[in-house]
C-alpha positions in Angstrom: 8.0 42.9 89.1 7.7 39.9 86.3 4.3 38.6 85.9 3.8 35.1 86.5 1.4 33.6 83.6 -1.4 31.5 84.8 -2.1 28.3 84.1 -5.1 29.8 81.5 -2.7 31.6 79.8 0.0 28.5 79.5 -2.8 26.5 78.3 -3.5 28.9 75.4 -0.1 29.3 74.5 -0.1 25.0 74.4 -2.8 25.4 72.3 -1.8 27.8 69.7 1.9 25.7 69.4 -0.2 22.4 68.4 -2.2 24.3 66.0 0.5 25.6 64.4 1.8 22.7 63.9 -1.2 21.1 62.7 -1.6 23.4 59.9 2.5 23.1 58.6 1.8 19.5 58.8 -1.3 20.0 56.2 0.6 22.6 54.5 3.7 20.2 53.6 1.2 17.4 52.7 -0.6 19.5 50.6 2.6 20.4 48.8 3.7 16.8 48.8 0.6 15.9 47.2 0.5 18.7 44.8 3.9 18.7 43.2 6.5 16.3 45.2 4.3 13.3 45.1 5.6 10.6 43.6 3.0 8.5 42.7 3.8 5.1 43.7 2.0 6.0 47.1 -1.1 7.6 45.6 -2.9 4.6 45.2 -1.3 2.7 42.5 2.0 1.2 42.2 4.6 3.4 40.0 5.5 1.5 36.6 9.3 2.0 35.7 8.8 0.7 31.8 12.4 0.4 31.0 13.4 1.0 27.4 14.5 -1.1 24.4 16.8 -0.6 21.6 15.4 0.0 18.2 15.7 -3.8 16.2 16.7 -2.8 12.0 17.3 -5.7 9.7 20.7 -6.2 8.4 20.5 -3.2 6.2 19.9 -0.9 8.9 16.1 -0.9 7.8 13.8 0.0 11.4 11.7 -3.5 12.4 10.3 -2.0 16.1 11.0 0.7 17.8 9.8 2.4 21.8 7.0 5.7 21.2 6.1 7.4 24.0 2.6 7.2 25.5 0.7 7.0 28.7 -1.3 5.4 30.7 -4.8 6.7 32.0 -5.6 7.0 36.1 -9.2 8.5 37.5 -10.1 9.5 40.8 -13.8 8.4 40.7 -14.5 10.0 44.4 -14.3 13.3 42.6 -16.8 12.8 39.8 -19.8 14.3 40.0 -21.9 11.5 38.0 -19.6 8.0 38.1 -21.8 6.0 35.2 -21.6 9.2 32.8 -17.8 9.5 33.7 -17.4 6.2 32.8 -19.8 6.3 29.5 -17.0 9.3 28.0 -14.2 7.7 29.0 -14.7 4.6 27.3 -15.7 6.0 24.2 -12.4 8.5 24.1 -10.5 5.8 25.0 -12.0 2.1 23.8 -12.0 0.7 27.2 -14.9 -1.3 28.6 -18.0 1.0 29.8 -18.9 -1.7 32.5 -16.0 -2.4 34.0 -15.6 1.0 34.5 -18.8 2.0 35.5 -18.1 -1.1 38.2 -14.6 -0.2 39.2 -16.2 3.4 39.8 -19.0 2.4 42.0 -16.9 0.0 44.1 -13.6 1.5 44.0 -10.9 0.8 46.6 -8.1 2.5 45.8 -7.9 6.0 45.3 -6.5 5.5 41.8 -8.3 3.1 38.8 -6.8 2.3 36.2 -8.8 3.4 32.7 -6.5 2.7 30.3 -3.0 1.6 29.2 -0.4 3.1 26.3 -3.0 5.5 24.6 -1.8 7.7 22.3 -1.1 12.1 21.8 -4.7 11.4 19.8 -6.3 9.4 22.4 -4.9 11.7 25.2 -6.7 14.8 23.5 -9.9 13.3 23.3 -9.9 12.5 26.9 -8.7 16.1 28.2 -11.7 17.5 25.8 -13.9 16.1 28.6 -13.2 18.3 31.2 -13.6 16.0 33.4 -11.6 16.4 36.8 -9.2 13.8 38.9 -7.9 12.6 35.9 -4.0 12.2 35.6 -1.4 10.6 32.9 1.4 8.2 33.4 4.6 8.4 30.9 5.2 5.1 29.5 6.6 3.3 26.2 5.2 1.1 23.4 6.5 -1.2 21.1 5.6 0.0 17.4 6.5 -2.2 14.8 6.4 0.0 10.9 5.7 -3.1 9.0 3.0 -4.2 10.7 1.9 -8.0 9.5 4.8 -8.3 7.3 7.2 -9.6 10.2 4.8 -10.2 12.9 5.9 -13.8 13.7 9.4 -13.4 13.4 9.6 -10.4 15.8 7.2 -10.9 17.8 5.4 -8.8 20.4 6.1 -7.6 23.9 4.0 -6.9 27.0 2.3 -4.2 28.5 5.5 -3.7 30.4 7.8 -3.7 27.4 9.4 -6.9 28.5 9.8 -9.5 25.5 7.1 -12.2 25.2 7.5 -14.4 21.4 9.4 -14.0 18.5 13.0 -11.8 18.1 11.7 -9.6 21.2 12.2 -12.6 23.5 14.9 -14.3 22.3 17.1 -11.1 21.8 15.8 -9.8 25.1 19.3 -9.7 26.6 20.5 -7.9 23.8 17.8 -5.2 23.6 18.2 -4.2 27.3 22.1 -4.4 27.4 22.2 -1.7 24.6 23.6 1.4 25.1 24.1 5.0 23.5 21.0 4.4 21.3 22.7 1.4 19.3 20.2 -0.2 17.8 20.4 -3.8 17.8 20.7 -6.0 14.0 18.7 -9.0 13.2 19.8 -11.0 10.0 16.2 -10.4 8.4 16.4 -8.5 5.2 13.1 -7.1 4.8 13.3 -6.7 0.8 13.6 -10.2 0.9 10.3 -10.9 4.1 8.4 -8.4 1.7 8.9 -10.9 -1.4 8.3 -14.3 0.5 5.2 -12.6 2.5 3.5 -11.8 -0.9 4.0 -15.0 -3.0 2.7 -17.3 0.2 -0.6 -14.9 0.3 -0.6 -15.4 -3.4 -0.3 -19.8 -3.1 -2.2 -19.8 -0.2 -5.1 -18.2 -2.1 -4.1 -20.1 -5.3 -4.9 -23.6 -3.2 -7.5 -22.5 -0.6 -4.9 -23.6 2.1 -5.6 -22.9 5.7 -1.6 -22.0 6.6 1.3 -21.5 5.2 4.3 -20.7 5.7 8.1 -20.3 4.4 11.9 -19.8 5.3 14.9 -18.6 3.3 18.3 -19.1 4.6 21.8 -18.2 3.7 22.8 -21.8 3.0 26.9 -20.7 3.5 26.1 -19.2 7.1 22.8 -20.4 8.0 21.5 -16.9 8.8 17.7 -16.6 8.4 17.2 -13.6 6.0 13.3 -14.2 5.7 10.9 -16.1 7.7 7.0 -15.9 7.3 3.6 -17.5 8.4 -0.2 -17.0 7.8 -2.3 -16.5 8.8 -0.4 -13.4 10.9 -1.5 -10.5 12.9 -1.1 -7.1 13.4 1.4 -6.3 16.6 0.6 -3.0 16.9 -2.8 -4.0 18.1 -3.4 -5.5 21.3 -5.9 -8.3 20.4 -6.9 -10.6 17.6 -9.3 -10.3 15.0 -11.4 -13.4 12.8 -8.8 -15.9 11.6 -5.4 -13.9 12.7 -2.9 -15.7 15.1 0.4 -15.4 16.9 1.2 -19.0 16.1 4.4 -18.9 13.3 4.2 -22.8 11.8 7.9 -22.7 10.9 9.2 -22.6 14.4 6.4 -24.3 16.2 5.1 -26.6 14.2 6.7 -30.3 13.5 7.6 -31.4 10.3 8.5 -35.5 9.2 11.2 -34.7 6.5 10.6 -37.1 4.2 12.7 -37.4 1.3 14.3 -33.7 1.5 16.6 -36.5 3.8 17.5 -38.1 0.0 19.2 -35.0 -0.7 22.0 -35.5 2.4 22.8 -39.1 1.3 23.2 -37.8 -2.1 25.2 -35.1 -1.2 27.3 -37.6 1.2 27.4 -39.9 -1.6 29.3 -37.4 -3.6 32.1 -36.9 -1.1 33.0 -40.1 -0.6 36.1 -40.9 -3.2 34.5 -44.0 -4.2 31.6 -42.5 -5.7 33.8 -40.3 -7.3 35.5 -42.9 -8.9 33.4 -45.9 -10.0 35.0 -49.3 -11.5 34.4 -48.8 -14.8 35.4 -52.1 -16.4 32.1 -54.3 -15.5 29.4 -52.8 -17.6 26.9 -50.6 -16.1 24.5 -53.3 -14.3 26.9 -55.4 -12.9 29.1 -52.8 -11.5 30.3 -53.3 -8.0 31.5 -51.4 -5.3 35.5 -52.5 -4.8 36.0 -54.2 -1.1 38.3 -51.3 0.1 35.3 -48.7 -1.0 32.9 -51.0 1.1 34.7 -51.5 4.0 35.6 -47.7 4.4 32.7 -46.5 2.9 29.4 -45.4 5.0 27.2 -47.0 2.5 26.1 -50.1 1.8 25.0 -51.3 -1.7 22.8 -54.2 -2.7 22.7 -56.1 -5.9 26.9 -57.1 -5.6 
């Protein structure tokens, strides 16, 4: 004879089928959190920095280049002493001690942000801490090997990688479209930015002059092989120090001419037949420009 179960017993089984399914649920989160989780929904928003191709000069010379780095998260519910947390990690790292110690204290998210792009170096310092809730985000960074030498010219980009002044903008299309690790060439030649960056430092010195700035061009295709302005900066470092800017004078600043404009009528002047050819039996003062000459001619002369 089959035994009924009583309601006691039905309860109990009820029971020990919501527990078990209480713990798988905090079993599979716990995995999720531990090695699935992808950390867009950990408190912070996942950065996708996507990469650019390398920029050389027209001799295949490296101007800038993506490194690898990472940026720097803390969970501050875990330390044991926020404003001593936040004391070492802003002097392995550089960032501010206050708004640390504040973001700490009054955190929000589970996640802050401590620092951006730091370096293998940087990244050793902080894991010499021993302090725990700390995790690393992959990322890029633009490095530029020449430092001040091209600053203006190339420019800089963003904490996102994305083109902000200079050849990083205005090649922008071109950086992300390459492929295959194609490295995109400019039409500087750095042998020639090396020579103009030195003898501007030297005049600039020579005449106490707050700016300067200078251009050399291919006059037969109008390709800019050198282009430089002081003072500079340096664009592997995010800031800028006593009298460095970002400001290049020979693209943003405006110029009146003058008489470099003498030069084109001259030039036109020579082209024209008529020029070419002068009357030559009036003598030299009274010479005069023949009617047909005038009337097709774009000049006009005085004095005839």
């Amino acid at each position: 004879m089959a035994v009924v179960p009583g309601t006691f017993q039905r309860r109990i089984v009820i029971g020990a089928v919501f527990c078990v399914a209480a713990f798988a649920l905090v079993g599979l989160r716990l995995v999720d959190v531990s090695l699935l989780r992808e950390r867009g929904g950990s408190g912070y928003e996942s950065r996708a920095v996507a990469a650019r191709a390398d920029l050389v000069d027209r001799n295949g010379q490296l101007l800038a280049r993506d490194i690898p780095v990472k940026d720097l998260y803390a969970r501050p519910h875990v330390f044991w002493d926020k404003d001593q947390a936040a004391h070492d990690l802003a002097a392995a790292t550089g960032a501010s001690e206050g708004r640390l110690r504040g973001a700490f204290t009054g955190a929000k998210h589970p996640y802050v942000l401590v620092a951006r792009q730091i370096t293998p170096a940087v990244e050793s310092r902080v894991m010499r801490l021993g302090l725990p809730g700390l995790e690393f985000e992959p990322g890029l960074k633009r490095y530029y090997p020449d430092g001040r030498d091209a600053a203006q010219v190339l420019g800089v980009t963003d904490p996102d990688n994305n083109g902000v002044s200079g050849l990083e903008l205005g090649l922008q299309k071109q950086i992300r479209a390459a492929s295959n690790g194609e490295p995109v060439t400019t039409s500087i030649d750095m042998r020639v930015q090396f020579i103009l960056a030195h003898e501007l430092a030297a005049q600039r010195e020579t005449f106490s002059a707050h700016a300067a700035g200078g251009l050399v061009m291919d006059v037969k295709t109008g390709e800019v092989l050198a282009m430089a302005s002081l003072p500079n900066f340096d664009p592997n470092v995010r800031g800028l120090n006593g009298e460095d800017t970002m400001r290049n004078i020979m693209s943003q600043d405006v110029y009146e001419l003058g008489s470099v404009f003498k030069i084109f009528t001259f030039a036109q002047a020579l082209e024209d037949p008529c020029w070419r050819n002068p009357p030559t039996s009036a003598p030299p003062r009274s010479r005069c420009v023949p009617a047909a000459c005038a009337r097709s001619s774009s000049f006009s002369i005085s004095g005839c």
